[in-house]
C-alpha distance (Angstrom), angle and dihedral (degrees) to the residues before:
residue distance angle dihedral
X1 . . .
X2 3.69 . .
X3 3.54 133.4 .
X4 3.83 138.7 -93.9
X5 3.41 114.4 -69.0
X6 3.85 98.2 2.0
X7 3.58 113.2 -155.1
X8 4.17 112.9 -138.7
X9 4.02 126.3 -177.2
X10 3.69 128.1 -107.2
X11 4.07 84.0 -122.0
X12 4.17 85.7 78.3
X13 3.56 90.9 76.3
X14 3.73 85.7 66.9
X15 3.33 96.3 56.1
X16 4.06 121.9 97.8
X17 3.82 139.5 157.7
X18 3.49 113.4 7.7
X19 3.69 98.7 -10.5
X20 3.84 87.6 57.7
X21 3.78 91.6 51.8
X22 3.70 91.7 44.3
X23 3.05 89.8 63.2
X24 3.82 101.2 54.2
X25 3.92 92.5 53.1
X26 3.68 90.7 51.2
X27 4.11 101.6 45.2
X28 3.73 91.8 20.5
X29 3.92 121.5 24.5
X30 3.63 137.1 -96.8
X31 3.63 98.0 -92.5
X32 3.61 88.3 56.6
X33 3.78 96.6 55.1
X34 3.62 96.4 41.7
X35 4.29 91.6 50.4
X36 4.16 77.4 53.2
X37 3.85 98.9 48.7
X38 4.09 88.5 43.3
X39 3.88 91.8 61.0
X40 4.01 92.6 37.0
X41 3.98 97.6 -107.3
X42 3.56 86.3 163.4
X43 4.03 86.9 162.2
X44 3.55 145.2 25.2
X45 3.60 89.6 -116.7
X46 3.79 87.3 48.4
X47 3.94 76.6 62.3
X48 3.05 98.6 42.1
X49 3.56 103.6 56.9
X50 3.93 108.9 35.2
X51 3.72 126.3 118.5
X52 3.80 85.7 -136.3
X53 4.19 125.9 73.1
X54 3.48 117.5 -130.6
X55 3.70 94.8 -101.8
X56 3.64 102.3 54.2
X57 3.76 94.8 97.0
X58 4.09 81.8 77.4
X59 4.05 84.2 78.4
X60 3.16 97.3 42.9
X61 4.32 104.4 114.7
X62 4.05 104.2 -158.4
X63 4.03 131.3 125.6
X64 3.74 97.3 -127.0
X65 3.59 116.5 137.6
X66 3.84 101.7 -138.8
X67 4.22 87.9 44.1
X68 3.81 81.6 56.6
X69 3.64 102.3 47.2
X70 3.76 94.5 45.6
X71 3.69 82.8 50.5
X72 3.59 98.8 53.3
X73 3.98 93.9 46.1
X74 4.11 96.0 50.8
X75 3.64 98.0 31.7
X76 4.01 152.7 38.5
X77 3.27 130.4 -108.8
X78 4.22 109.8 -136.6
X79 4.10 121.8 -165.6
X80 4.12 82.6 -113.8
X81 4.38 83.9 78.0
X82 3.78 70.4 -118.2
X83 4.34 113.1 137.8
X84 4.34 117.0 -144.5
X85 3.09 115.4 -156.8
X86 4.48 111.0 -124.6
X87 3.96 108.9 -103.6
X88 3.48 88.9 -124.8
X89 3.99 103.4 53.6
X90 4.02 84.1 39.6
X91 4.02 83.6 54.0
X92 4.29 92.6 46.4
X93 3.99 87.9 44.4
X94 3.34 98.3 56.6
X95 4.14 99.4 31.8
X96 4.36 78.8 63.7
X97 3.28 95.7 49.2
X98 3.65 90.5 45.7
X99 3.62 89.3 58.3
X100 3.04 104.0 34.5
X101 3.86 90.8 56.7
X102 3.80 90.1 54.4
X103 3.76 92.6 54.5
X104 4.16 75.2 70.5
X105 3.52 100.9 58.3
X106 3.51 127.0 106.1
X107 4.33 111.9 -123.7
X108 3.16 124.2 -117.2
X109 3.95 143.1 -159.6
X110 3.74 111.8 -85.5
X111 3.46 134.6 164.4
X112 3.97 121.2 -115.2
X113 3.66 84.7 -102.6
X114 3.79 92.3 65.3
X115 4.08 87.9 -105.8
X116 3.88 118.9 135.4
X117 3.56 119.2 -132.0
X118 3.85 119.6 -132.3
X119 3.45 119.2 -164.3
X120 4.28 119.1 -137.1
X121 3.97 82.6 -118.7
X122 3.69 99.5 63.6
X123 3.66 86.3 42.2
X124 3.46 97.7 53.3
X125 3.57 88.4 40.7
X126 3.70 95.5 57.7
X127 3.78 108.8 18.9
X128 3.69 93.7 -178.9
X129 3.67 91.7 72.0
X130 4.00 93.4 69.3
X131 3.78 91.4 50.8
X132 3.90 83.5 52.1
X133 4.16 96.1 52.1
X134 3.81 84.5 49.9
X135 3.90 87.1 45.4
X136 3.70 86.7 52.7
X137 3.91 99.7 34.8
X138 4.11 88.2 58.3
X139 4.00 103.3 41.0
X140 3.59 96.4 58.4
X141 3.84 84.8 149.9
X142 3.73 90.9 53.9
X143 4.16 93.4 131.2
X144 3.84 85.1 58.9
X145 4.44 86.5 66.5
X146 3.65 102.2 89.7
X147 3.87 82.7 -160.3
X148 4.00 103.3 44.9
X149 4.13 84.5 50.1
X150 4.05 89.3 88.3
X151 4.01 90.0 33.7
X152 3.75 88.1 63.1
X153 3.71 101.8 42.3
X154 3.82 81.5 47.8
X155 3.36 95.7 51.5
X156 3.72 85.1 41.7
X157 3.26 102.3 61.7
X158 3.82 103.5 36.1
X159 3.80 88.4 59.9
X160 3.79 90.9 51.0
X161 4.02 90.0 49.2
X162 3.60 93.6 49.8
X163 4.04 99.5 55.6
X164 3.54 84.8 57.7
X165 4.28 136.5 62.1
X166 3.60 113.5 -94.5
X167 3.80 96.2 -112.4
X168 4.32 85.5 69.4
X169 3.81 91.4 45.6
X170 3.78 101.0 139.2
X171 4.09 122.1 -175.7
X172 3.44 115.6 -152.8
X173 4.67 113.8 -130.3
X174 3.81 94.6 -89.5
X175 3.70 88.8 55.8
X176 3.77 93.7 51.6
X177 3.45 86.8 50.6
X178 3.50 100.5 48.8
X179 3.96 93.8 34.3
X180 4.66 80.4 58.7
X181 3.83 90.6 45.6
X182 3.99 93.6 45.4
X183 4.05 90.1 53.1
X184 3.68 95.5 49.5
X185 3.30 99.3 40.1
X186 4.17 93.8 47.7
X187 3.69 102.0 14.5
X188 3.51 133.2 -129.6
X189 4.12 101.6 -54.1
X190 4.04 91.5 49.2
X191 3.86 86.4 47.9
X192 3.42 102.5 56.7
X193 3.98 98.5 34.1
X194 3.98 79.0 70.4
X195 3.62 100.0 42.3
X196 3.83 92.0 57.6
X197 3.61 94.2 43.7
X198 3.85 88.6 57.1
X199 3.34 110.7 35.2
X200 3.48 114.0 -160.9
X201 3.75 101.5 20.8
X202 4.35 96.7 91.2
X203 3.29 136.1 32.1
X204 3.97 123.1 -108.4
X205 4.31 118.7 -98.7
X206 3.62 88.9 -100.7
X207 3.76 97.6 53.4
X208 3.85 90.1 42.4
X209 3.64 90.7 45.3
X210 3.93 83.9 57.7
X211 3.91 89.0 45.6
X212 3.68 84.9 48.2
X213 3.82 91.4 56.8
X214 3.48 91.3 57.9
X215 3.19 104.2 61.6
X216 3.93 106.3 41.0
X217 3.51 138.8 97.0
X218 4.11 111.9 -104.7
X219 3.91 111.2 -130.1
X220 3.48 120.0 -139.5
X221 3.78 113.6 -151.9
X222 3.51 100.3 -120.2
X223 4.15 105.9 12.0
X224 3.72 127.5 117.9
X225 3.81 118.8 -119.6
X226 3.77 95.5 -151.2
X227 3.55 97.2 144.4
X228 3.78 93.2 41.0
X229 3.24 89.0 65.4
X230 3.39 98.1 35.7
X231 4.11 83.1 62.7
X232 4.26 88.9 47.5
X233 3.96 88.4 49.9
X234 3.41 95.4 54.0
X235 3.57 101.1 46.5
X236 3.82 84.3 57.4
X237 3.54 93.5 43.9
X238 3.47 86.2 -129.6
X239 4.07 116.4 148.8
X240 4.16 99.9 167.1
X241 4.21 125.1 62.1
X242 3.86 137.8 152.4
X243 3.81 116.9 -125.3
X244 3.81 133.9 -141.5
X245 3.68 148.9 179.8
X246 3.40 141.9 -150.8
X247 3.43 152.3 -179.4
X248 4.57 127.7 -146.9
X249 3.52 127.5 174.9
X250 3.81 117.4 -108.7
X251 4.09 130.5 179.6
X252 3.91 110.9 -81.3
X253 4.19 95.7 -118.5
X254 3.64 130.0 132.5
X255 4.52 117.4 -137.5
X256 3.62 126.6 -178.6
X257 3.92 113.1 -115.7
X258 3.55 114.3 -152.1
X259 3.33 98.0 -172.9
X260 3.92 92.5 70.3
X261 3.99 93.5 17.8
X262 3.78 91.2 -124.2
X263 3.91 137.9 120.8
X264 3.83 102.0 -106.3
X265 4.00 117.1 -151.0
X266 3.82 104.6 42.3
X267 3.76 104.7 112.8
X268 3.79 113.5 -101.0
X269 3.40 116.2 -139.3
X270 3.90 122.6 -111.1
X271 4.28 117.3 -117.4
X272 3.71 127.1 -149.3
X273 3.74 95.2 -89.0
X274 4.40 92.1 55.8
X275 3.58 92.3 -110.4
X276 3.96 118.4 118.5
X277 3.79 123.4 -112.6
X278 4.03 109.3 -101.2
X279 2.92 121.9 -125.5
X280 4.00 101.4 -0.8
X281 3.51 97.6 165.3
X282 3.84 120.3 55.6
X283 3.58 99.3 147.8
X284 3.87 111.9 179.6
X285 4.21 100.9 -177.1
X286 3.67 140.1 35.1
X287 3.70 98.0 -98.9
X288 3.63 97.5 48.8
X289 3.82 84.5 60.4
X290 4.00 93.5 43.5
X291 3.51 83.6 57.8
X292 3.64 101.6 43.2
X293 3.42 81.0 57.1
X294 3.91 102.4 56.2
X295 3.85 91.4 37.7
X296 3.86 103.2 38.5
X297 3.82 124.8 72.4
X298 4.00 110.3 -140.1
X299 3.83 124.6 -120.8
X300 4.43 105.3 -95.3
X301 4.14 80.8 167.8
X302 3.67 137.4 45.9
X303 3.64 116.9 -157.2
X304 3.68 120.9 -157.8
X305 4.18 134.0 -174.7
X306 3.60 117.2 -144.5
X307 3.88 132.6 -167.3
X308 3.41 122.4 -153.0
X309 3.85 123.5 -158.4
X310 3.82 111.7 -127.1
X311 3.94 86.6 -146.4
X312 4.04 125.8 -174.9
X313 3.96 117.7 -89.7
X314 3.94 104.7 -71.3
X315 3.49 99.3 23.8
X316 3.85 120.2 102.2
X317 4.19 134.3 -165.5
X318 3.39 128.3 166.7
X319 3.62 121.5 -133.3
X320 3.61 122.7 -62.2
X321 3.88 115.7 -134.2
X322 3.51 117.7 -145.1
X323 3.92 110.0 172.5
X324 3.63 135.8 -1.0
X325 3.76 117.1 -175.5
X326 3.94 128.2 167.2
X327 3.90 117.8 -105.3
X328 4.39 140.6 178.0
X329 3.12 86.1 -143.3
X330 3.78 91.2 -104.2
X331 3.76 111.1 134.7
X332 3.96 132.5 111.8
X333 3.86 127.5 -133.2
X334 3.48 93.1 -94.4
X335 3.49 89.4 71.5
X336 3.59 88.7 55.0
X337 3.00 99.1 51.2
X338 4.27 106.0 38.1
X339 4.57 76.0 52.3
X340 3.81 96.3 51.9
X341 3.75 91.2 46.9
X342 3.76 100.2 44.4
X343 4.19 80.6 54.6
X344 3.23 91.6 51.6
X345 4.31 97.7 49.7
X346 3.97 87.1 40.0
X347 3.97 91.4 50.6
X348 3.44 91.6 40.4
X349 4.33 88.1 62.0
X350 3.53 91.2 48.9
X351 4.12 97.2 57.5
X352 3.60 86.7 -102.7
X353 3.77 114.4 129.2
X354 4.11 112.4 -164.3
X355 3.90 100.5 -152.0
X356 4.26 89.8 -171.2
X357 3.39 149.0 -25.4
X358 4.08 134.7 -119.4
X359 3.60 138.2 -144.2
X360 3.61 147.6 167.8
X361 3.94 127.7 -115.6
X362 3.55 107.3 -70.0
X363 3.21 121.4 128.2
X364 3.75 98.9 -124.4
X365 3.71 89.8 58.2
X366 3.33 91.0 52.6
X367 3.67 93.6 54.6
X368 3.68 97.6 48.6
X369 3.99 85.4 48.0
X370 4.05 89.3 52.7
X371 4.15 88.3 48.6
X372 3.72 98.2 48.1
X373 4.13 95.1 49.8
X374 3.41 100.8 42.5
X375 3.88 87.8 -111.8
X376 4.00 103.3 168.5
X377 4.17 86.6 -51.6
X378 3.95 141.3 57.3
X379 3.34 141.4 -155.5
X380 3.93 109.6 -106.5
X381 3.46 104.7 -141.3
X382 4.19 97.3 40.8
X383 3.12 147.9 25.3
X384 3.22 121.2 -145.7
X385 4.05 104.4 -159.3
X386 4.02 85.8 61.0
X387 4.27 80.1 66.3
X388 4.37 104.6 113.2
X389 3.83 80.4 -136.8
X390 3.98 95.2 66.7
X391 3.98 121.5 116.5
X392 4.07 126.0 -166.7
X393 3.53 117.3 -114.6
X394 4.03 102.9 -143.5
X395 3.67 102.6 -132.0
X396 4.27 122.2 -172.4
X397 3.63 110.3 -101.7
X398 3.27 80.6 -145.7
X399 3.73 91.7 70.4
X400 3.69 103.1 89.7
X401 3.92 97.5 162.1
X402 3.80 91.1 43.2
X403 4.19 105.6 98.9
X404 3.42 112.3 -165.5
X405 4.11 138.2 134.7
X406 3.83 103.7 -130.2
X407 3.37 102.0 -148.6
X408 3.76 108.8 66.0
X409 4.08 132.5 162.3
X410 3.84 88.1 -146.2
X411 3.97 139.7 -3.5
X412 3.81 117.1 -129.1
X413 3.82 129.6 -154.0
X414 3.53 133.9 -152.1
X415 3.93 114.3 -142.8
X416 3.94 118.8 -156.3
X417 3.49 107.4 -175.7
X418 3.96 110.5 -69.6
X419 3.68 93.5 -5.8
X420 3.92 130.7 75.4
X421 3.88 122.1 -148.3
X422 3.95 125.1 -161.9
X423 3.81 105.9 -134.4
């Protein structure tokens, strides 16, 4: 490891290739050059100017051997499938960038006492900047403020942007995390009313639309989030929800998805279970995809499964998506069926217990919501109420007109519009 506030020379931005990661073994540590070579930090102005920190290979989720190995030899493996990264390569990591940031700054006039000089102009000019120095001279024990910590790196990292051009504007990770939360939270006309009135202190929409992309789950057309949502149950502590699905109409087009390398908006086709084929269409030449499109319909619907949390009284969350996949519309109630099932078993192993489901009016819903309570028809293969996972619904006795099994594996509802009726 190297010391606080390590000191490197200008000469290391010359440095590339092997001499580069040289280098970082010799001042740094192996694990240090290795995390560098693994993300293709073939230069300290590689470094210098990425989007990404060092250390953001840690959430990286992927199979691959070497990501794995570097992995395993900078950080910890926790029963969570969760990686942390070792206090000492988290110390190396950000002693270079430290450094390597201050190779960027411009100098300044200082006394040989290490004092900066500030001339009566620039204080009349911006009077602010004494009551700051006084700030600063009398809060000594600033990083002991829980709530002047993000002040300072704010502060921080606006004065660093503003000695430079705006094309070498860099925000530091608490301002990419603020910068994400501010957007949500007051959408994109709030957000950038701030951002031009302090210029320098957030990043543009484009770079936080990179930022963005970092962070966030891919979707799959047609894959089932189940332990994504286990993970958003359990930070709830929530073990109970109701599920529903839905179709909306969406323009009939067909886009390449890198992501997956596949042709997204053919319709995929539906397997025994209800779930959707993955990745159906990985076409790799021209007249694969001119014949996709003469044999394939295209998607006119998109049909998405939601979960919602039952949650306690005063605590709120929105639904919880767990597929989307595109559809013609052409798909019989066995489908239905077979899908809600298999959501049910696969919930069910994650401590997730789906209490019903919800549809609207067509008339296949309506059939598979008939089978599965018993409702004047039955499945002929199963039953359902023979299912361990059952419960009795205690109905009055007194409730002659009222038809209804009372032991049922799941309640269904029927949604008309704004209204929900119990079927």
């Amino acid at each position: 490891m190297t010391s606080s506030g390590t000191s490197l020379s200008p000469d290391l931005f010359m440095l590339k290739g092997k001499t580069f990661y040289d280098f970082l073994e010799s001042e740094f540590s192996f694990e240090i050059k290795e995390i560098a070579r693994l993300q293709g930090y073939s230069s300290a102005r590689s470094l210098l100017h990425s989007h990404r920190h060092l250390l953001d290979f840690i959430r990286i989720k992927s199979n691959d051997p070497t990501l794995i190995f570097i992995k395993q030899l900078a950080a910890f493996h926790q029963n969570d499938d969760t990686w942390t990264v070792k206090a000492g390569i988290q110390y190396d990591a950000e002693q270079l960038m430290s450094a390597v940031n201050r190779l960027e700054e411009p100098e300044t006039t200082s006394r040989s006492d290490g004092s900066i000089l500030v001339s009566n102009d620039v204080l009349s000019r911006f009077p602010w900047l004494k009551n700051l120095i006084i700030f600063c001279q009398n809060s000594f024990s600033i990083e002991d403020r829980n709530d002047l910590n993000f002040l300072s790196s704010f502060i921080e990292n606006l004065s660093n942007n503003l000695t430079k051009s705006p094309n070498r504007y860099r925000y530091s990770h608490e301002i990419e995390q603020f910068a994400l939360i501010l957007s949500i939270l007051g959408r994109r006309q709030v957000y950038e009313y701030v951002r031009i009135n302090l210029p320098g202190s957030l990043p543009s929409l484009t770079t936080l639309s990179t930022i963005f992309n970092q962070y966030r789950e891919k979707f799959l057309e047609g894959e089932f989030r189940f332990d994504s949502m286990k993970s958003h149950f359990e930070s709830m502590e929530v073990k109970y929800a109701f599920g529903a699905e839905d179709c909306t109409g969406v323009i009939r087009k067909v886009c390449y998805d890198s992501w997956s390398n596949s042709f997204v908006g053919f319709c995929p086709r539906l397997q025994n279970d209800g779930f959707p084929q993955l990745s159906s269409f990985v076409i790799e030449s021209i007249s694969d995809l001119e014949i996709a499109f003469e044999t394939q319909s295209l998607s006119s619907l998109l049909n998405v499964c939601a979960i919602q949390p039952i949650t306690s009284k005063g605590q709120h969350s929105s639904p919880f998506v767990l597929a989307a996949f595109g559809s013609d519309n052409k798909f019989e109630t066995h489908h239905i069926i077979a899908r809600w099932l298999k959501i049910f078993d696969e919930s069910l192993k994650r401590g997730v217990r789906i209490l019903g489901f919800s549809a609207d009016c067509d008339s296949r819903y309506l059939r598979t919501m008939r089978l599965v309570t018993n409702f004047f028809a039955s499945l002929p293969n199963i039953d359902l109420r023979q299912s361990p996972h059952v419960y009795k619904v205690d109905i009055p006795s007194s409730w002659k007109w009222f038809y209804f099994d009372p032991k049922q594996l799941f309640l269904v509802f029927q949604v008309i519009k704004d209204r929900v009726l119990y079927n």
